[in-house]
C-alpha positions as CSV (number, residue, x, y, z in Angstrom):
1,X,32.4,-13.6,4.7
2,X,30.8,-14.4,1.1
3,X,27.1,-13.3,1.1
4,X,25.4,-16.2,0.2
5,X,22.0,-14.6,-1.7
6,X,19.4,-17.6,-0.7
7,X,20.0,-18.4,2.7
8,X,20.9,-14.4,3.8
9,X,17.4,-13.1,2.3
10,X,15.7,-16.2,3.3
11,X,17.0,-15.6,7.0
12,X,16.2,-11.8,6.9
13,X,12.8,-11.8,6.2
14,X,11.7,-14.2,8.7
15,X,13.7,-12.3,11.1
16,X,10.8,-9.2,9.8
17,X,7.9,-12.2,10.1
18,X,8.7,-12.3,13.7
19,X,8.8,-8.8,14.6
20,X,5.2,-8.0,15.0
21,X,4.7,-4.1,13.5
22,X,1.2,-3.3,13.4
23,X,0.7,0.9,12.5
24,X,1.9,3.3,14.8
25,X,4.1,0.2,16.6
26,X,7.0,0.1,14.0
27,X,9.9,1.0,16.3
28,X,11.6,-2.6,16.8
29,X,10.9,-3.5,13.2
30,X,12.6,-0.1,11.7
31,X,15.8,-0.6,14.3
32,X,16.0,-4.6,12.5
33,X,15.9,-3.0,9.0
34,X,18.9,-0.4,10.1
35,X,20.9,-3.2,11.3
36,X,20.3,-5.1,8.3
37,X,21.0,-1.7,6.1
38,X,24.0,-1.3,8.4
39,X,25.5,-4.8,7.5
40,X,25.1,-4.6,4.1
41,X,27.2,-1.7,3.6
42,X,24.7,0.9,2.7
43,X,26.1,4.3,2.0
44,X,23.9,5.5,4.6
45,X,21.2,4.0,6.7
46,X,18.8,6.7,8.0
47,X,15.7,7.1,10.2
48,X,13.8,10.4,10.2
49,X,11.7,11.6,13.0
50,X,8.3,9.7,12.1
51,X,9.8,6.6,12.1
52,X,10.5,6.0,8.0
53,X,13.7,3.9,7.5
54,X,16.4,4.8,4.6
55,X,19.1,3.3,2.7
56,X,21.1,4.5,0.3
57,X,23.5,3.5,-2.7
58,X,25.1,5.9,-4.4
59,X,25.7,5.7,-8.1
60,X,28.2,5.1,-10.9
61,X,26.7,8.8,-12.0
62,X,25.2,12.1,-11.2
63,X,21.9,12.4,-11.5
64,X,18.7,12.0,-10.0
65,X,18.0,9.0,-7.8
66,X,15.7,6.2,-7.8
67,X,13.4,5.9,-5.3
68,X,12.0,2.0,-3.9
69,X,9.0,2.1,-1.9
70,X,8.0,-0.3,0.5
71,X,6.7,-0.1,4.3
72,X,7.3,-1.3,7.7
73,X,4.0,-2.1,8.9
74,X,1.1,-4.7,8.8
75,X,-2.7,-5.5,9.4
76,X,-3.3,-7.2,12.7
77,X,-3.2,-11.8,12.2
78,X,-7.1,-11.8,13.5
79,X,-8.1,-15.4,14.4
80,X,-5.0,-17.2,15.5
81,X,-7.0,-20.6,15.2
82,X,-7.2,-20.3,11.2
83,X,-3.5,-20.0,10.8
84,X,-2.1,-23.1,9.6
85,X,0.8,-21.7,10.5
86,X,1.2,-19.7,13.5
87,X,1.6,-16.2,12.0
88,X,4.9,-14.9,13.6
89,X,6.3,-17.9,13.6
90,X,8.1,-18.0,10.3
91,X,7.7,-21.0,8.7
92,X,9.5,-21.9,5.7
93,X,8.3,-24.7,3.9
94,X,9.3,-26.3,0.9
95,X,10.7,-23.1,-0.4
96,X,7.6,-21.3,0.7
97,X,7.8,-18.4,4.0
98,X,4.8,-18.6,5.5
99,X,3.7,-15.6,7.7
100,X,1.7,-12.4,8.2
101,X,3.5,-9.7,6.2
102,X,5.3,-12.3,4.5
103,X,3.6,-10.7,1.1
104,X,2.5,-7.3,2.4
105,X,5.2,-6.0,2.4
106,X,8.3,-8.0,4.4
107,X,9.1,-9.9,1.5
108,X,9.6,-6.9,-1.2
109,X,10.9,-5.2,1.4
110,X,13.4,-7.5,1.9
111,X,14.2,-8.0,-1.8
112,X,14.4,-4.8,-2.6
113,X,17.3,-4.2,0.4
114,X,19.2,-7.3,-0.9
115,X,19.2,-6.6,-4.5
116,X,20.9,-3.5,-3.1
117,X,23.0,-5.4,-0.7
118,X,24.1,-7.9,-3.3
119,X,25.7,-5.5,-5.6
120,X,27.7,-3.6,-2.5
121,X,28.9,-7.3,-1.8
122,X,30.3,-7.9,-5.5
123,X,31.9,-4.6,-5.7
124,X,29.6,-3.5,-7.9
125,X,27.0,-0.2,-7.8
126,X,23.5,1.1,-9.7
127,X,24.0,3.6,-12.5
128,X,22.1,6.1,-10.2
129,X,21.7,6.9,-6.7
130,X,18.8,5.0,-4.8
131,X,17.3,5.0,-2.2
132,X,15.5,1.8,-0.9
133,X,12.5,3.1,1.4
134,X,10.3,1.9,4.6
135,X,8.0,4.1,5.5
136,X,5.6,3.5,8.2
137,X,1.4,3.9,8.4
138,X,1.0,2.8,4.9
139,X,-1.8,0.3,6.3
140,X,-3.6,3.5,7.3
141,X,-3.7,5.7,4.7
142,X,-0.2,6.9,4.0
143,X,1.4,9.0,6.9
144,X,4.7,8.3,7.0
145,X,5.6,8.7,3.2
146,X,2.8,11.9,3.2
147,X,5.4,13.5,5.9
148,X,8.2,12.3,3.4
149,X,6.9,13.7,0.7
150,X,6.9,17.3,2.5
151,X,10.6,17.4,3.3
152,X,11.0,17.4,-0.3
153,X,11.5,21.0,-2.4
154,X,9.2,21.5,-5.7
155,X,12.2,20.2,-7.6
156,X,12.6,16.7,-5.1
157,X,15.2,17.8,-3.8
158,X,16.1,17.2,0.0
159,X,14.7,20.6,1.9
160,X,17.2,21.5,4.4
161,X,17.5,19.5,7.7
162,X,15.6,16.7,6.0
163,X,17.2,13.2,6.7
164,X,18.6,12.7,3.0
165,X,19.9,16.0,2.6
166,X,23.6,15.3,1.5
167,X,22.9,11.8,0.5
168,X,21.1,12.3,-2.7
169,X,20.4,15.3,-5.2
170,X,16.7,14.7,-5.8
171,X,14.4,11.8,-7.3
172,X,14.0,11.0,-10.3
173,X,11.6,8.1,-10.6
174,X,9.6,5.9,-7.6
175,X,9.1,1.8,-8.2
176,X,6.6,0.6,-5.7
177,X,7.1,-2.9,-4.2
178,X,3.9,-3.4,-3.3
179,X,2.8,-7.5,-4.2
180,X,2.0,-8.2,-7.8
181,X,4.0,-11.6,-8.9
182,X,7.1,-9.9,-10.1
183,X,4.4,-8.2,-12.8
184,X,4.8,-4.6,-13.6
185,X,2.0,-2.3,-12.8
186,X,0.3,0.8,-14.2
187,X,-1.4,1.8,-10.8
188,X,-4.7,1.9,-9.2
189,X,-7.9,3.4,-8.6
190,X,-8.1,6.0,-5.4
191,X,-10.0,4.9,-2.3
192,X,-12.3,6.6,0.3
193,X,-14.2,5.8,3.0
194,X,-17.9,7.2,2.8
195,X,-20.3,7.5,5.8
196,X,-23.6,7.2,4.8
197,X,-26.3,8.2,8.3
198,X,-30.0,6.8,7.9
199,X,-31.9,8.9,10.1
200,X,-35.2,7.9,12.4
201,X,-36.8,7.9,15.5
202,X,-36.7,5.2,18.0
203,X,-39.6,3.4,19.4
204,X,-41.2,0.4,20.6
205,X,-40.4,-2.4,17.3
206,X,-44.2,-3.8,18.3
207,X,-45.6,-0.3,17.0
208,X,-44.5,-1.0,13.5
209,X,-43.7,2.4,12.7
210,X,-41.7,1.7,9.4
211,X,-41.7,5.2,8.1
212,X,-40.0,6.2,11.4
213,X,-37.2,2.8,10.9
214,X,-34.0,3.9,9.1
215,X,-33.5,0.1,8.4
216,X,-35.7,0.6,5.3
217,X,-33.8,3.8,4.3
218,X,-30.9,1.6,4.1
219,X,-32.4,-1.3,2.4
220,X,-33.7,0.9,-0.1
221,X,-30.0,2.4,-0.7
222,X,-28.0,-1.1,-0.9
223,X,-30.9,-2.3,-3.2
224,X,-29.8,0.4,-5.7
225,X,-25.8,0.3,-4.7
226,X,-25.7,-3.3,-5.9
227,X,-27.0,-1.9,-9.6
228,X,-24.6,1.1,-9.8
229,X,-23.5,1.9,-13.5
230,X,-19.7,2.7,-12.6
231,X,-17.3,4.5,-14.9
232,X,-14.1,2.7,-16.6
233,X,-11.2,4.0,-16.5
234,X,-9.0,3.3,-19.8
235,X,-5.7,2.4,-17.7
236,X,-6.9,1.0,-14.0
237,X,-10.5,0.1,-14.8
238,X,-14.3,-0.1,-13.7
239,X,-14.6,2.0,-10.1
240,X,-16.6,-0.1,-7.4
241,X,-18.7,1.3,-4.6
242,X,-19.1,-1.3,-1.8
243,X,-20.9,-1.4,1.3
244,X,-18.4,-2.7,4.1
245,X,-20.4,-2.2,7.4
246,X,-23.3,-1.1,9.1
247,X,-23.7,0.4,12.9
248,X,-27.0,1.4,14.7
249,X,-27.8,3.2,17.8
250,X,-30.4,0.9,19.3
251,X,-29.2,-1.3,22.4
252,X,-32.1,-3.7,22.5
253,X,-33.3,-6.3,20.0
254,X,-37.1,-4.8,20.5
255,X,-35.5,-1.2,20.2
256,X,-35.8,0.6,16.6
257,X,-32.8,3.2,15.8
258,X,-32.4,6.7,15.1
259,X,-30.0,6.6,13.3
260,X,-27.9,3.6,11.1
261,X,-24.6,4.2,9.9
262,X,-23.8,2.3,6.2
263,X,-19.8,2.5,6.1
264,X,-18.8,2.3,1.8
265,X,-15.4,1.2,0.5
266,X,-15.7,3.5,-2.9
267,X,-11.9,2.7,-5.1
268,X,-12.6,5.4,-7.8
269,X,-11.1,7.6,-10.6
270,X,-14.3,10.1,-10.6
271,X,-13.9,13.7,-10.0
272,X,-15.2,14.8,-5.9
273,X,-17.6,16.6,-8.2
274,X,-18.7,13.1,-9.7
275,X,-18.4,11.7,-6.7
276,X,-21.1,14.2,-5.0
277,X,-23.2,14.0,-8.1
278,X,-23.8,10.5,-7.9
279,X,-23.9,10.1,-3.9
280,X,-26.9,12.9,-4.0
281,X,-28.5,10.3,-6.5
282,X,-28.4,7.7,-4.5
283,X,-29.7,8.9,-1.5
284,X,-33.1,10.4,-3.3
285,X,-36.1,10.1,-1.4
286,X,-33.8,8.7,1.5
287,X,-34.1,10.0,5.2
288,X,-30.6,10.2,5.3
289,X,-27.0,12.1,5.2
290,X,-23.1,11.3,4.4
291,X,-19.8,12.3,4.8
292,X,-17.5,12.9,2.4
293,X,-13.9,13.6,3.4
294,X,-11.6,16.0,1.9
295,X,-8.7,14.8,-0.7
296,X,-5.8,13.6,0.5
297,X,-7.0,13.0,4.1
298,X,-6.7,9.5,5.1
299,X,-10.2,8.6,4.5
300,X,-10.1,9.7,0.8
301,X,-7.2,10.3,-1.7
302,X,-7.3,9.6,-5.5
303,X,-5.2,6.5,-7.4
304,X,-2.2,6.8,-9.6
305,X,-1.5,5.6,-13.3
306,X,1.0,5.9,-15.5
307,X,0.7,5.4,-19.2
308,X,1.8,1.7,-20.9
309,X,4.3,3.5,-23.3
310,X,5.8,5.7,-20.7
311,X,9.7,4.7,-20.8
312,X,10.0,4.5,-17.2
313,X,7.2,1.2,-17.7
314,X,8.9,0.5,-21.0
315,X,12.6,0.4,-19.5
316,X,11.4,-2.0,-16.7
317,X,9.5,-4.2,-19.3
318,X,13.0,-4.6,-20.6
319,X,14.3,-6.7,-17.3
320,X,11.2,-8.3,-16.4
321,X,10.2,-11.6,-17.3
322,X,6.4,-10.7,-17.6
323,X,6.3,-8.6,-20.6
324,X,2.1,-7.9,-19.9
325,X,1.8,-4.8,-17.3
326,X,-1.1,-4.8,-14.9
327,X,-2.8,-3.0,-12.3
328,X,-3.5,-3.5,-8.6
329,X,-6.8,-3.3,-7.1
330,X,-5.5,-2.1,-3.8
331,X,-4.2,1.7,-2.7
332,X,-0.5,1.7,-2.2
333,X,1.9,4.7,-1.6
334,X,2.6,5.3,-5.0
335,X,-0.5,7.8,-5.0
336,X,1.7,10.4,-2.9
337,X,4.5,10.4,-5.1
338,X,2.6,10.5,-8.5
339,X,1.0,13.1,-7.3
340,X,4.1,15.1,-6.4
341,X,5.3,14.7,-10.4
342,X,7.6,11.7,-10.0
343,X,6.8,9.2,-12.4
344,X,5.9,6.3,-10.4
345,X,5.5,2.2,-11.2
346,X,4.7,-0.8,-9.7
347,X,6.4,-4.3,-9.3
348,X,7.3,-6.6,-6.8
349,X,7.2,-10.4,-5.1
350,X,4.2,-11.9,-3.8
351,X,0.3,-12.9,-4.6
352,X,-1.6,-10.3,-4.0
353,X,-4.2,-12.4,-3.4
354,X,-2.6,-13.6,-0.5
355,X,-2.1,-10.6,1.3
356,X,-4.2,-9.9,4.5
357,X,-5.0,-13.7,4.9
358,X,-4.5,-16.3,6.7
359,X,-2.1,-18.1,4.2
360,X,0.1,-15.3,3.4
361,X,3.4,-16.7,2.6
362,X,5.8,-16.2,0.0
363,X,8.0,-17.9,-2.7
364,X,11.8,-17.9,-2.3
365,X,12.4,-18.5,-6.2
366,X,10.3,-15.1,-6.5
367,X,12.1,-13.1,-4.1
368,X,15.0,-14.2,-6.0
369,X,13.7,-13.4,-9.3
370,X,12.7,-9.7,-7.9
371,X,16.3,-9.4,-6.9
372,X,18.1,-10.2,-10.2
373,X,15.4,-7.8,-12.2
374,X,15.8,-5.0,-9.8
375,X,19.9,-5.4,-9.9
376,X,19.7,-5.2,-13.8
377,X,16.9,-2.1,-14.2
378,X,19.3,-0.9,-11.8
379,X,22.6,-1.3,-13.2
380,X,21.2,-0.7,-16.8
């Protein structure tokens, strides 16, 4: 039977809206995108032992293979009651599918496998091998392509035993289909997590004891954090250093702390030495203590850009309709491949904006658009 482009990808992705695939619960979603990989005549449809989901086209030509990220899992809907529409429910709406994920990330996901799925139904294939990817834990830091990413050679090759060995000869280039409105983009700043412990002693709060509070400690901090001079970077801009959450050890409203805990979302593109430098400068003359985790674990690893006149950004300027590139503000799993030496980019369907809210949804005409540039860059 005909594939009929709309209607197909329309009815695929809510099929993902309804599959709820929070991280570390991406089994029934991953078996739905198989099927779906299965039924579009994929080359191969593939599942590795963490959970990451596969397809592959092979190419017109030798050569090395592209490589489309995306991922299977999502943030949690929070407050049912300030969904206008019920969050697994679906809903598509004057050309609009509304739904959590519906932007981060089922709808590229979705794109990406029927641009893919499109050409096998016309007869037709890429120039290259590629490999449309799900990979699962993005929302957490990264695990599943991290564990990817090791059953790859120094060369990017398949190592032995890995899922894609004998399906592809190694990757050449990564496009990442994280939300941006079909604009390409450059990258992004790193992010990590930074714990920040006031310390004190507890007593009696009718004693006044305010040298003994770590609640001043902390005001004294935040007053300073909200005047932070912050590097710019030339390619994914000014680094910000926000405070996100606090947490104290006191059970009782007429209870001072020992200690209070000031949780900071810090997106960077500074050095760990930088990092150090400037977190020891803040906390002068401060009671207190932080944690900084190691590169590359999930509470800290660094961004990714690529330069404008790179011609991997160049040749996708070609197909696109938005001829400005951009960058996210958001960590995406492009970091692990750039890292690894494959030169990686960013576009895909979606506001941004939207993502993680209550009114995620998507536009159909967008998804479409995404398809017909990602089948030319493709064929090209």
């Amino acid at each position: 039977m005909p594939m009929n482009l709309e209607s197909d990808l329309t009815a695929f992705l809510r099929d993902l809206i309804r599959i709820r695939a929070l991280p570390e619960q991406e089994s029934e979603i991953g078996a739905r995108v198989l099927l779906e990989l299965e039924t579009l005549n994929f080359d191969a449809a593939l599942r590795d032992e963490h959970g990451n989901v596969f397809g592959v086209v092979q190419g017109l030509e030798q050569g090395p293979a592209w490589l489309l990220i995306t991922h299977l899992d999502h943030v949690h809907e929070g407050d049912l009651s300030l969904w206008t529409h019920p969050p697994y429910d679906a809903v598509l709406e004057d050309a609009w599918i509304h739904g959590r994920g519906a932007v981060d990330i089922k709808g590229p996901l979705s794109a990406q496998i029927y641009a893919l799925g499109e050409l096998r139904a016309r007869g037709e294939r890429p120039k290259n091998d590629v490999i449309v990817s799900a990979f699962v834990q993005e929302e957490t830091g990264g695990y599943g392509i991290a564990r990817f990413m090791e059953s790859l050679d120094e060369q990017h090759r398949p190592r032995a035993g890995s899922v894609l060995e004998g399906h592809i000869s190694s990757l050449g280039q990564a496009l990442v289909g994280e939300p941006s409105s079909n604009t390409v983009m450059l990258g992004h700043r790193g992010v990590c997590n930074v714990e920040v412990v006031f310390h004190g002693v507890a007593h009696h709060a009718s004693l006044g004891l305010n040298a003994q509070n770590p609640m001043f400690g902390l005001a004294r901090v935040l007053a300073r954090l909200e005047t932070q001079d912050l590097p710019t970077h030339p390619v994914v801009g000014r680094s910000s250093l926000t405070p996100t959450q606090v947490f104290c050890d006191s059970g009782s409203q007429n209870l001072t702390s020992n200690t209070v805990t000031l949780m900071l979302d810090w997106r960077f593109t500074e050095s760990e030495v930088e990092k150090k430098a400037r977190l020891d400068a803040l906390l002068e003359g401060v009671n207190a203590s932080y944690v900084l985790h190691p590169l590359w674990t999930v509470h800290n690893t660094p961004g990714f850009w690529i330069e404008p006149g790179h011609a991997l950004v160049q040749k996708l300027l070609e197909h696109a309709p938005n001829k400005q590139a951009g960058i996210w503000k958001f960590a995406t799993d492009g970091r692990y491949t750039f890292r690894d030496g494959i030169p990686s980019v960013g576009y895909g369907p979606g506001d941004s904006s939207l993502a993680h809210t209550t009114r995620e949804r998507v536009s159909v005409a967008e998804l479409l658009e995404h398809v017909r540039v990602l089948q030319s860059l493709l064929t090209d």
